[in-house]
N, C-alpha and C positions, 0 to 999 in steps of 0.2 A: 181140803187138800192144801198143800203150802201152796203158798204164793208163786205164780209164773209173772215176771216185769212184765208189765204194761206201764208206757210213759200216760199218764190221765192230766198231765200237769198241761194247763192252759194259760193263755196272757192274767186271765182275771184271779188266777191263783194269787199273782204276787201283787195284788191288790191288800193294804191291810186290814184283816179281818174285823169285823166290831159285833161279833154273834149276840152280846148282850142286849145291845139297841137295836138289833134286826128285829128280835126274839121277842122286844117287847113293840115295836111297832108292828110286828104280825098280829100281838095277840092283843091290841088296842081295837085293830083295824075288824079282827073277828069278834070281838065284843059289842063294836060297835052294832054289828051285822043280825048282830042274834045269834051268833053259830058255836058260841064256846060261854061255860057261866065261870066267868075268873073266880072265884069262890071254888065248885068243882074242879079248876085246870092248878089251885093252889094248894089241893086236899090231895090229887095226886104225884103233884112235885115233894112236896110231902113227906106222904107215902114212900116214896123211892129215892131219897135223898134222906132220910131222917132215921126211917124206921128200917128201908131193907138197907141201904149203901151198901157195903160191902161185907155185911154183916154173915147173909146166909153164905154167900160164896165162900167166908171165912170157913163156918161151918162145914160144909160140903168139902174143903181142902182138910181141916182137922181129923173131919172120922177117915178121911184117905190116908191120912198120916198113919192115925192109929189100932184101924182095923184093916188090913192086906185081904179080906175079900169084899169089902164096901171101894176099894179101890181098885179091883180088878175088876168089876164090874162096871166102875166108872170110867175108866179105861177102854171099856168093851162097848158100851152106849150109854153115856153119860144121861142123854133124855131120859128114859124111864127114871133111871134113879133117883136123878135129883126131882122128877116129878112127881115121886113116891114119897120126898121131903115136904111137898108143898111147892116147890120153887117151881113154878111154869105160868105161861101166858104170853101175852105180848111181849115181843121182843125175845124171848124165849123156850120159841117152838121147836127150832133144833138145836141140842148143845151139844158138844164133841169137848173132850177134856185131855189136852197133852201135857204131858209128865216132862216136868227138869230132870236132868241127868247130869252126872259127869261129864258125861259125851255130848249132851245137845241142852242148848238152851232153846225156849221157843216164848218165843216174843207175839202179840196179836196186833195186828192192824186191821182196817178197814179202808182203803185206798178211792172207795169210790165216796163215801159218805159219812156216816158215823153207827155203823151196825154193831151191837153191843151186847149181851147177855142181862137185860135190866132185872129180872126177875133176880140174880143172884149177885153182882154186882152195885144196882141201883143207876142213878144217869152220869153218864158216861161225862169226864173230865172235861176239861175244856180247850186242853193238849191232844186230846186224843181224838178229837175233832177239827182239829188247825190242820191247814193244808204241808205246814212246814210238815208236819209230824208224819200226816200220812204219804207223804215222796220220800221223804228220808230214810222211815224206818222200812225202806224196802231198798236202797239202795246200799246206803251207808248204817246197817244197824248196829252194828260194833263201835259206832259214832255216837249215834242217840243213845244208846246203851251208857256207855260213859258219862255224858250228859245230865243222864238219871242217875251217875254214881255207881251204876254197874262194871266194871272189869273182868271180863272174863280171863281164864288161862287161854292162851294161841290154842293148846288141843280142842277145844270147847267151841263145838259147832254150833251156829247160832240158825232158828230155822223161825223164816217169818210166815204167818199166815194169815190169810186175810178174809177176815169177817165179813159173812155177806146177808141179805136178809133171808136165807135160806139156811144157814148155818153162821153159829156164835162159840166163837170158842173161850175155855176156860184152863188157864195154866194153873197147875198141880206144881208149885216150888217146891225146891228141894227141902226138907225136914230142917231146922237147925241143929247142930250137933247140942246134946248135955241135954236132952227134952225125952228122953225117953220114960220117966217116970211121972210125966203128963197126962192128965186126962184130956177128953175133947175139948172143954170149954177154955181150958187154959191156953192150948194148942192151939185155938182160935183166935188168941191174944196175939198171936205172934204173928199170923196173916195178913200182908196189907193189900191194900187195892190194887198198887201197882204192881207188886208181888202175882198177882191173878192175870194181868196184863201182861208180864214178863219185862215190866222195863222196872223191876225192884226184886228185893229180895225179904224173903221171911226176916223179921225182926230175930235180933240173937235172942237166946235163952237169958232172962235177965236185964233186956236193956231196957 
C-alpha cells in the first residue's frame, strides 16, 4: 500500500553513515566465529550483483512493454509471474509491480531499513539504504526526484511506497517513445535499475 508518514528519523540518523566498514567489520567478526565461509558469502554477492543486478527485472519490465497480457497479469499479481520466470527466493517472496503513467509516477522506498526485491533487482544501491534517502523520499520526493534528474510535469502525481519485508515493489516505467519495433531483449537495453526504483527513467531509444 503507498506510504502513510511516519517520522522513523532518530538523533543517530544524522550520524555519518560508513556501511562499507560496518559491512566488513561484521563479516571479519562472523568469520572469525565460524558462522559465515567468506568464500560462500563472495559467491553470493556475486551472484546478485554480477549475474542478476538488474538484469531479470529488466526482463520482466520488457515483455510488460511488449506483450499487454504478460503485463496485465503483472499488474494483477506480479508474484506468480515473475516466479513462473525463475525470479523468486529470498528477498522476493512477495512482489506487487506499479505502472508509470501520465498521471502517476511511483517511486519505492524502504523507510524502516533496506527491503528490496533482490531476486529481480540484485543488492540494493547504497543510496537506497542511506538514511538521507529513506526520510526524504517520503517527504520531499519531487526533491530527490530531481536530484536523480527526474522532472516531472506539475500534473504528474508522484506516489511513494514503501518496501517492507512482507512486500517488495517493482516499477513498470513508462515505454520510450520510437521503440515500438523492438523485441524484448532490445527493450531490455533500455531498463535501468533506477528506472525499477522510480527515481530514473527508461533510457531513450538510441541513446
Amino acid at each position: 500500500m503507498p506510504h502513510d508518514h511516519h517520522d522513523h528519523d532518530d538523533p543517530h540518523a544524522l550520524l555519518p553513515p560508513d556501511p562499507a566498514l560496518r559491512v566488513r567489520a561484521l563479516e571479519t567478526l562472523l568469520a572469525r566465529k565460524g558462522l559465515i565461509e567468506p568464500a560462500a558469502l563472495d559467491e553470493i554477492i556475486d551472484t546478485y550483483q554480477n549475474r542478476i543486478g538488474p538484469r531479470n527485472g529488466a526482463q520482466v519490465v520488457a515483455r510488460a512493454w511488449a506483450d499487454p497480457a504478460f503485463r496485465a497479469a503483472l499488474l494483477e499479481d506480479a508474484t506468480p509471474v515473475v516466479a513462473d520466470l525463475g525470479f523468486f527466493g529470498r528477498q522476493g517472496e512477495h512482489v506487487v509491480a506499479v505502472e508509470n503513467t501520465d498521471e502517476v509516477h511511483n517511486m519505492v522506498v524502504c523507510t524502516l531499513c533496506s527491503c528490496y526485491p533482490w531476486p529481480l533487482l540484485g543488492i540494493p544501491p547504497a543510496w537506497y539504504k542511506s538514511d538521507a534517502y529513506r526520510s526524504r523520499a517520503v517527504r520531499e520526493p519531487r526533491k530527490v526526484l530531481a536530484e536523480f534528474g527526474v522532472t516531472l510535469p506539475e500534473d504528474t502525481a508522484v506516489r511513494v511506497w514503501d518496501s517492507t519485508a512482507e512486500v517488495r515493489y517493482l516499477v513498470i516505467p513508462r515505454r520510450p517513445e520510437g521503440t515500438e519495433g523492438m523485441g524484448v531483449d532490445e527493450l531490455a537495453k533500455l531498463v535501468t535499475r533506477d528506472s525499477m526504483v522510480g527515481t530514473g527513467l527508461a533510457r531513450a531509444s538510441g541513446a
